[in-house]
Every structure is written in C-alpha cells, then in structure tokens.
C-alpha positions in Angstrom: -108.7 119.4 117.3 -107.1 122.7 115.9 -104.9 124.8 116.9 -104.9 128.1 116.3 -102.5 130.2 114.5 -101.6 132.5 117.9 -100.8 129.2 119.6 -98.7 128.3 116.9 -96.9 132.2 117.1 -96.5 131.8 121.1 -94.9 128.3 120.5 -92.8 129.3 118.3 -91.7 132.7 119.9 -91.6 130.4 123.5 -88.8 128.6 121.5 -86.9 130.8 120.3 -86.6 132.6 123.3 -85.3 128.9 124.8 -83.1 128.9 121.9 -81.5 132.2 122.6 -81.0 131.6 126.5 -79.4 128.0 126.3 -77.3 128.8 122.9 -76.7 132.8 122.6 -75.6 133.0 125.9 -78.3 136.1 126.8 -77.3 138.2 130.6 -79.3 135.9 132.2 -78.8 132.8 131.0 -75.1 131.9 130.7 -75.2 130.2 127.5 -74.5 126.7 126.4 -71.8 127.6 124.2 -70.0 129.6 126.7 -70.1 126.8 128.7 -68.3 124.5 126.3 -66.0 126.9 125.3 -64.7 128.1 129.4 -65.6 124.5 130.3 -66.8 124.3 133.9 -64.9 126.4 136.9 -63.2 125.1 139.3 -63.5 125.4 143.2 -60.1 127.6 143.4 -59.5 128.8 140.0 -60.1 132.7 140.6 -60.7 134.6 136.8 -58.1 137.0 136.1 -60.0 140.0 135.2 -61.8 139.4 138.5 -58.9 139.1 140.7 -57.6 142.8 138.8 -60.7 144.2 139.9 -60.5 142.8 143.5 -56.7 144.0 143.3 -57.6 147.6 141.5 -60.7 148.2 144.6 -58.1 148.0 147.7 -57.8 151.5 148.9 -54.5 153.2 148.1 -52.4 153.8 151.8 -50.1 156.9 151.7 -46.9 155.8 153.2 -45.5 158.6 155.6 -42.5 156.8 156.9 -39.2 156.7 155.3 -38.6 153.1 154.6 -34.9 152.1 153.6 -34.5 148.8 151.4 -30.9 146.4 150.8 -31.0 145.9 147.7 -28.2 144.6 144.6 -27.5 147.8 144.0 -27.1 148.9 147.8 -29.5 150.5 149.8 -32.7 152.2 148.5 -35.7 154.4 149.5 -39.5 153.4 148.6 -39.6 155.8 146.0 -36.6 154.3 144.9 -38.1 151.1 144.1 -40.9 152.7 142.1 -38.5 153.8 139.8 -41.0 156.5 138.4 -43.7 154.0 138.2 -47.8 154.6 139.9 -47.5 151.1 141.5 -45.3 148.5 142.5 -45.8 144.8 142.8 -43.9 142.6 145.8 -43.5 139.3 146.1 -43.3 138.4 150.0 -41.8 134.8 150.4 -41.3 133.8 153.6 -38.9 130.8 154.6 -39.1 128.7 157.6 -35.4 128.9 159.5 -34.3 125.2 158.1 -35.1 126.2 154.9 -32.0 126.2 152.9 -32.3 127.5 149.0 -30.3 126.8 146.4 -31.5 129.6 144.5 -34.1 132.2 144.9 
C-alpha cells in the first residue's frame, strides 16, 4: 500500500488548518490559547468593552424640563451637573426606610 504524494499534501494542509483553529485563535474558532489566557466566562461576568457598547447604543433623550438638584454646594440645574461635560454618569442607590448609614 502507497500513498500518494497529494494524500500526503491534503493531510498535511488538513493539519495545519486544525493547528491554526485550536492554537491561532482564527474568527471562527476561538483559539485554545485564548482560552487559557481569559480562562473560561462566567454566567454573570459581563466584558467591559461589551457593556460600553451596550451603554454607548442607548438612544440619547433630550431633557426639556428644568430639573433643580440639592446638592453640597446648594442647589443646582442639570446643566449644572454636567459641568461642561457631553455625559454624566449617576449612581441611583436606593435605601429601604430602616436603613440607617453610617456613611455614604
């Protein structure tokens, strides 16, 4: 039994195209080493340049109403709180009413 030198050639090119998948990490196949390297995801763990994408596609709302804000410095307009800035982050925490903090 021989075998031919263009079964030889396809068995080596089928290889190496295994090769590249598993180790190279090629579009579609995620790559062995990439694996190692993120180690497996979690159920719950959201990727941060995924969750700025998610954040940067919600549609921008013009705000018509003239909102006033308490804050340290006394009271203040939305535009205040921009403070020349595009966008403005908030952090809404909301407290049950027997919550008592010590600081916040």
């Amino acid at each position: 039994m021989t075998i031919s030198a263009a079964v030889i050639i396809a068995g080596i090119i089928m290889l190496s195209l295994n090769a590249y998948v598993l180790l190279a990490g090629a579009d579609y196949g995620g790559g062995v080493w990439d694996f190692f390297a993120a180690g497996p995801r979690h159920p719950g763990v959201v990727d941060s340049d995924e969750l700025a994408q998610r954040r940067q596609a919600l549609p921008w709302v013009r705000i018509d109403r003239n909102y006033r804000f308490e804050t340290d410095e006394g009271s203040a307009s939305l535009t205040d709180l921009f403070q020349g800035r595009t966008q403005l982050l908030v952090y809404h925490f909301m407290f049950g009413p027997d919550y008592t903090a010590t600081s916040v």
